[in-house]
N, C-alpha and C positions, 0 to 999 in steps of 0.2 A: 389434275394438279401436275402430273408428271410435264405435261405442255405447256399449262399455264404459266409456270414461275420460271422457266427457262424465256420462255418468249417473253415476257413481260419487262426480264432483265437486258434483251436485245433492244427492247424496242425506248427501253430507258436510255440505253446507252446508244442509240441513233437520235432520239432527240435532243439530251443533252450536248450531243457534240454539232447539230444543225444548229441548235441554240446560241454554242460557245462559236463557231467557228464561221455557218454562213450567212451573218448576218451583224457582222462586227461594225459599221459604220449605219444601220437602219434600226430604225425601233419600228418596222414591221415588218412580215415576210408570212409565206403560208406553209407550212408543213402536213404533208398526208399520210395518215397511215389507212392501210385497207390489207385485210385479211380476207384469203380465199380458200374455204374449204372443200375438198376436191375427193371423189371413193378412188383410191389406189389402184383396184383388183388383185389382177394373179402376178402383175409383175410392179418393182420400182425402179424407175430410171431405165426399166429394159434390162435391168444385171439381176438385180436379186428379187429372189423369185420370196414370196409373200407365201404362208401357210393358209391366211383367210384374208376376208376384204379387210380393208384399213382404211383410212383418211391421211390425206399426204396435203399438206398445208405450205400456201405460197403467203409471203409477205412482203409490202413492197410499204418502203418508207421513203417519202422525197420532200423537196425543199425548194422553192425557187430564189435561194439563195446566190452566191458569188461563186460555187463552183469551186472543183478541184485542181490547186494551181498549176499550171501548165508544164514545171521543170520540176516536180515533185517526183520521185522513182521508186513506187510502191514496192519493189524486188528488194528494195533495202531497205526498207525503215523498221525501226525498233520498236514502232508502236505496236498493239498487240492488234487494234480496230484495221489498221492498214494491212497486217500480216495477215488477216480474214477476209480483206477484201481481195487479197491478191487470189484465194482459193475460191472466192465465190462472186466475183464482178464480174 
């Protein structure tokens, strides 16, 4: 539960905004979500060192939608979805 209801909220709020934003003049388009479960071991990222094994989970959401607009300046928007992606794109 502790993973389920965080990621479930990510992954709401990546398709709601594919939905809203890459597909504004199509009534169809295709979105993927895929989840990879992956054993951790002794280290994460190579920094922090793990007590026991774990699972360290990758998740990739995409859209072959219209894309992100090209004079768009992720360093400054006020959204909260952009300001995450600036730390993790």
């Amino acid at each position: 539960m502790d993973t389920a209801v965080p990621l479930g909220l990510i992954v709401n709020e990546l398709v709601s905004n594919s939905l809203k934003y890459a597909f504004p003049d199509r009534n169809n388009g295709e979105i993927q979500i895929k989840l990879f479960s992956q054993e951790a071991g002794e280290k994460l990222n190579n920094e922090e060192k793990l007590t026991d094994k774990s699972s360290r989970y990758t998740l990739i959401v995409s859209d072959n939608g219209t894309g992100i607009p090209k004079d768009l300046n992720f360093k400054n928007s006020e959204t909260l979805d952009l300001q995450l992606c600036v730390h993790s794109c």
